[in-house]
C-alpha positions in Angstrom: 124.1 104.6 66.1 123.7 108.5 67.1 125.1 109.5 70.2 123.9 108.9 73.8 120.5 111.0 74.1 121.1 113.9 76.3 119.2 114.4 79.2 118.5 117.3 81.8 116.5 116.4 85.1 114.3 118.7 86.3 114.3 118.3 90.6 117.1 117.5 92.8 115.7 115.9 95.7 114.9 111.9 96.3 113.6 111.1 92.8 116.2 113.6 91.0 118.9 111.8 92.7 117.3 108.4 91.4 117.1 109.4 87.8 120.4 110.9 87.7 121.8 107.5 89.3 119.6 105.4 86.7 121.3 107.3 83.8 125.0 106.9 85.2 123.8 103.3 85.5 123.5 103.2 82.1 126.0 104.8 79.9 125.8 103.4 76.8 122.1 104.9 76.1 122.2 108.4 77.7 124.1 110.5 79.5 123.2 113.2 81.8 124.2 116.9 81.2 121.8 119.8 83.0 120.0 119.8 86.3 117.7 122.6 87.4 116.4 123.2 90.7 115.5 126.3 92.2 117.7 125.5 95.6 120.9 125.6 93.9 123.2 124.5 96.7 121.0 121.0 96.6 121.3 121.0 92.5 124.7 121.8 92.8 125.4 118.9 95.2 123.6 116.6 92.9 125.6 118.1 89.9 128.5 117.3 91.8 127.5 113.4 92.8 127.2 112.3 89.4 129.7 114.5 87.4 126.3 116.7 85.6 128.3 119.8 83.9 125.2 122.0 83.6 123.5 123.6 86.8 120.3 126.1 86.6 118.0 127.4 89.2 115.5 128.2 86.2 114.2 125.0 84.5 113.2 127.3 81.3 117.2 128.3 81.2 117.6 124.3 80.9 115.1 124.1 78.2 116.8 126.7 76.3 119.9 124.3 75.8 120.1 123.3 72.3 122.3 119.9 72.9 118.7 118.6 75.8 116.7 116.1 74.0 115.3 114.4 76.5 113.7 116.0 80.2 112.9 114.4 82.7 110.9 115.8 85.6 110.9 114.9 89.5 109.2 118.0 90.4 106.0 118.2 92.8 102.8 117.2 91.4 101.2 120.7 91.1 104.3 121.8 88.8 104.4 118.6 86.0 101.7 120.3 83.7 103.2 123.2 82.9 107.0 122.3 83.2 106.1 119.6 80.7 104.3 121.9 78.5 107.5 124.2 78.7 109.7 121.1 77.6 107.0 120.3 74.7 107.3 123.8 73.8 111.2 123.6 73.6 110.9 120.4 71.7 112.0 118.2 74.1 110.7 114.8 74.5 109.2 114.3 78.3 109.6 111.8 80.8 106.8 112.5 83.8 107.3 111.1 87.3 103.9 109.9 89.1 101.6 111.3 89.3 101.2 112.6 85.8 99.4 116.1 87.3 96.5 117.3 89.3 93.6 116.5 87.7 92.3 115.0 83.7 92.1 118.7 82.4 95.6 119.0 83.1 96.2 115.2 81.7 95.2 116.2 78.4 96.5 119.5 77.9 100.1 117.5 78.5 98.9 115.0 75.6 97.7 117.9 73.3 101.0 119.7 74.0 103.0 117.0 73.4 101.2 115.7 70.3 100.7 119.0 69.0 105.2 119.6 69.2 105.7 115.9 67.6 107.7 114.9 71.2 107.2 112.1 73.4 105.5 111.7 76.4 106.5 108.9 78.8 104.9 108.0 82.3 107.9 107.1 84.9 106.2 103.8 86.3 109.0 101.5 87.3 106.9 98.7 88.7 106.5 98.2 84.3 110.7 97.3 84.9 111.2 95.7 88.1 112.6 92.9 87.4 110.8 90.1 89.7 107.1 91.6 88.9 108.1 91.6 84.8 109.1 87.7 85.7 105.3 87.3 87.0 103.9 88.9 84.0 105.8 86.5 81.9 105.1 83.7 83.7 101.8 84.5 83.7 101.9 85.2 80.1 103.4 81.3 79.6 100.2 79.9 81.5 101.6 79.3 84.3 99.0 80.4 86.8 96.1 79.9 83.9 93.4 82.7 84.0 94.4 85.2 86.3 91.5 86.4 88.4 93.0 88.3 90.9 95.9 90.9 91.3 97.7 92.6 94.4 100.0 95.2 94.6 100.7 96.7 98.4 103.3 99.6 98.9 103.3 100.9 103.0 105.5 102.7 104.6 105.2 105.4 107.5 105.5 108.8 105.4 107.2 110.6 102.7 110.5 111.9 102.4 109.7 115.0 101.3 107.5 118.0 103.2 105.7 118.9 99.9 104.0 115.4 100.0 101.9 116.1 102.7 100.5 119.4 101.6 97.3 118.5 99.5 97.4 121.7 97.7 101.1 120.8 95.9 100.5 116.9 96.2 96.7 116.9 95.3 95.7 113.9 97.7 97.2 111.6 100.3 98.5 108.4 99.7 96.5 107.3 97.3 97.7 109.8 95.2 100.9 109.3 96.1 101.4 105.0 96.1 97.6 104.1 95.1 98.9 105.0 91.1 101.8 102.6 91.0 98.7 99.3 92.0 96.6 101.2 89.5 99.1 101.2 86.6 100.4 97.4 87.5 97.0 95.6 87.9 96.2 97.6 84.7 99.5 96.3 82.8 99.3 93.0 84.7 96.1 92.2 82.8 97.3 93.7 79.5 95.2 97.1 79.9 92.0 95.4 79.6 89.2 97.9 80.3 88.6 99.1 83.8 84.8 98.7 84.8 84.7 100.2 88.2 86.4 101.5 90.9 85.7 101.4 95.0 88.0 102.6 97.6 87.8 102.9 101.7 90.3 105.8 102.8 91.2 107.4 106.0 93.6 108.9 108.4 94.8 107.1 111.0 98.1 108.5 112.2 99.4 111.8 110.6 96.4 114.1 110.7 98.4 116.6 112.3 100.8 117.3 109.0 98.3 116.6 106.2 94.2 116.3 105.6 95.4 113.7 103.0 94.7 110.2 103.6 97.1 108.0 105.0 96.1 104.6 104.1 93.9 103.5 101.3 91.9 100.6 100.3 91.4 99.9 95.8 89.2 97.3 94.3 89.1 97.3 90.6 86.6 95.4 88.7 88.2 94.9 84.6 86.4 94.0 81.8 88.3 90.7 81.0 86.9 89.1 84.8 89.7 90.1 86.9 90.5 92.0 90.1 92.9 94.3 91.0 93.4 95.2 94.5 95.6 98.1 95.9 96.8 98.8 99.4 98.4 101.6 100.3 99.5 102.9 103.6 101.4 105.8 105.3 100.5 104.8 108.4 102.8 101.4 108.7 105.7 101.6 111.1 109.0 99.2 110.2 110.1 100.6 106.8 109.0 99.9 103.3 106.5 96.8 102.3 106.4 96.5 98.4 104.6 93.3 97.4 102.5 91.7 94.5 100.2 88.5 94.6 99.0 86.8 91.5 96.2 84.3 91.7 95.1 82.3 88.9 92.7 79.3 88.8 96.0 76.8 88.0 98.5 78.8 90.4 100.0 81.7 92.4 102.9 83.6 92.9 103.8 86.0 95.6 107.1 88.4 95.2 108.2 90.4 97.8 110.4 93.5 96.4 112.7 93.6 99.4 113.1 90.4 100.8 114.5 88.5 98.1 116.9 91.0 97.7 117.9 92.0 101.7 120.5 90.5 104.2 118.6 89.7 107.3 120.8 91.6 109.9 121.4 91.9 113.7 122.8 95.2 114.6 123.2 96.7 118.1 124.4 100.0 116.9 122.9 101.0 113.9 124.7 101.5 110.4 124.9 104.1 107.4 121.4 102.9 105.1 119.5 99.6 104.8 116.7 100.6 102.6 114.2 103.1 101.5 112.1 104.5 104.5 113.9 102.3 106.6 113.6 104.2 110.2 116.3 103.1 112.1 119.4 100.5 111.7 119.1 99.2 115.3 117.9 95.7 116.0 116.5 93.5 112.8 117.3 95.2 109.9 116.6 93.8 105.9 119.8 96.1 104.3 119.4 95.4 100.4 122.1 95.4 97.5 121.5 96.9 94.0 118.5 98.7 95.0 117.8 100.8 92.0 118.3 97.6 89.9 116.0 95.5 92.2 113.2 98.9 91.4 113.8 98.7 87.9 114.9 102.5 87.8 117.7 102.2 85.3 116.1 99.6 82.8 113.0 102.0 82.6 115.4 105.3 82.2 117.3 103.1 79.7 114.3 102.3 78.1 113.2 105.8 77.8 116.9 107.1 76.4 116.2 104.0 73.7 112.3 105.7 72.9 113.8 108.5 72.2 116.3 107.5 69.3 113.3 105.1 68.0 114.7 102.0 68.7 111.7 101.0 71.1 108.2 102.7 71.5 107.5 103.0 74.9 106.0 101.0 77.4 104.4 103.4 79.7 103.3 106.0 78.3 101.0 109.9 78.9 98.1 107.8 77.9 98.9 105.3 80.8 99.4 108.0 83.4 96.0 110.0 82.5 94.5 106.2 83.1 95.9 106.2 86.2 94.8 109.9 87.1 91.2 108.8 85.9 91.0 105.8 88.5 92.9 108.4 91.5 89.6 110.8 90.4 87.2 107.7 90.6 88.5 106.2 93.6 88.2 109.2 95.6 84.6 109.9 94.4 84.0 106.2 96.1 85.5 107.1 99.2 83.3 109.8 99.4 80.1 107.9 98.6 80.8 104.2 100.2 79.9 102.9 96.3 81.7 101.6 93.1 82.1 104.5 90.6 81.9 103.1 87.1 84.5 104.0 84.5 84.5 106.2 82.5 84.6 108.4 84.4 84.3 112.3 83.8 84.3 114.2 87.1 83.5 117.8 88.1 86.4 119.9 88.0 88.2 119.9 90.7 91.7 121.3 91.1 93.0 118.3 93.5 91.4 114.6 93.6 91.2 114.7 96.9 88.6 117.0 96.5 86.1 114.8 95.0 87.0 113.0 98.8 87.4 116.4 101.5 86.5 119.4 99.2 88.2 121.5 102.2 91.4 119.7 102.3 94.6 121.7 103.2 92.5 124.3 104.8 94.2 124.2 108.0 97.5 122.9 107.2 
């Protein structure tokens, strides 16, 4: 066995702070050694956290390190082409965060880089890992439910933790572009990537159109070849904290599996306490604090995972083919908002920088 696969993280915000956790989570596959971040105090802090020796404010000083095999990059949406084309250029193999980019021309200039510098490509979608929704695939995969005709997944919260998200220009859409690709890639998995046949979304903005001309709430139907139905519901418009849930309806059974419940300590607190959950507003009153959080996600089994792809002892399970799917659906579903009517896939689009622009071609215009 060759040594733990190193890794440097590109970001140092939320998801930076996840994937370094992930990796000290599990040791034996990889271990981190370089972070980059342009605001070095917040790199440094994150260096610090988790005991990463390597800090740059230049992510193309990072791939310069001859000892980095493996990148991984929790950067804003607008920066993931070319930062991964950077990393495919220094021959280092790639894990993306969702969204894979901005539009399907950048999609497959990441694939053609990638392919082209013999290095992997690998599409960060933890729902593929978390451990209750891989028990309803394999349940489903036993018979249990029988044919499976319909598919939920519903992630709602009241906003991002970050400013960037809200500014369609770096984000390139609303929450659909933000939460709409995790239902996309899981009904697609869930039904073992059978063919997508259409695509029909209602979107709108309810309650922050004074940050962002992005949507924030989002209806997804999805129409696959093999019969079934996917449906996506997405909202940043839901007050109380996070809602992560999947439904699976078959003509023998269901299931239903709540992300946070299962895993949270109903609680009665007066005076608030330190964190509960992710997006969680406030600790006063009823509160659902959870335990092993990033294990509950799946975060570390899909960063192990990844760390294992790259010595070749597993091919990978989500991969850039996966997230230009997924961007290929975002494109399609916006079209539909526009239009009120299914868009079929394939689906080739007119270029657009953003696919929120196939919804509000004026998006970000004022804000």
């Amino acid at each position: 066995m060759r040594s733990r696969v190193k890794v440097g993280i590109i970001g140092s915000r939320f998801q930076g702070d996840v994937h370094a956790a992930s990796f000290a989570m599990t040791p034996d596959a990889a271990e981190v050694v370089a972070v980059a971040s342009p605001t070095k105090a917040r790199a440094e802090a994150l260096a610090a956290r988790y005991g990463i020796p390597r800090v740059f404010t230049d992510y193309r000083r990072m791939l310069a390190e001859d000892d980095i095999e493996l990148v991984t990059i929790a950067a804003p949406n607008h920066l993931h082409c070319q930062m991964t084309i950077d990393a495919a250029e220094a021959g280092k193999h790639v894990v993306c965060e969702k969204p894979l980019c901005m539009n399907l021309e950048e999609a497959d200039r990441m694939l053609a880089a990638t392919a082209r510098k013999g290095v992997l490509l690998m599409y960060a979608e933890e729902l593929f890992f978390t451990p209750k929704y891989v028990k309803a695939k394999e349940m489903a995969a036993e018979g249990a439910f029988g044919k499976v005709y319909l598919v939920k997944q519903c992630e709602k919260h009241f906003g991002p933790h970050a400013p960037w998200f809200w500014d369609v220009s770096r984000s390139g859409g609303g929450v659909f572009m933000d939460m709409g690709c995790h239902g996309i890639a899981f009904c697609s998995w869930f039904f073992d990537r059978a063919p997508i046949k259409s695509v029909y979304c209602h979107m709108a903005t309810h309650v922050h159109a004074d940050k962002t001309d992005g949507e924030d709430d989002s209806l997804c139907i999805l129409e696959f070849a093999n019969g079934g139905v996917g449906l996506v519901e997405n909202s940043w418009a839901r007050r109380g904290g996070m809602e992560d849930r999947i439904e699976i309806y078959g003509e023998g059974g269901v299931s239903y599996a709540d992300l946070h419940m299962g895993n949270a300590l109903p609680t009665y607190s007066e005076y608030g306490y330190g964190y509960a959950v992710e997006k969680a507003p406030t600790t006063k009153g009823w509160t659902y604090p959870v335990f092993e959080e990033l294990w509950n996600y799946g975060f570390p089994q899909e960063m192990r995972h990844f760390a294992r792809c790259v010595r070749g002892l597993e091919q990978p399970r989500a991969t850039g083919e996966d997230g230009r799917l997924v961007m290929e659906v975002l494109c399609a579903g916006y079209r539909s908002a526009a239009t009120g009517a299914k868009v079929a896939l394939p689906f080739k689009p007119p270029a657009v920088a953003r696919p929120i622009d196939l919804w509000k071609p004026s998006a970000g215009a004022k804000h």
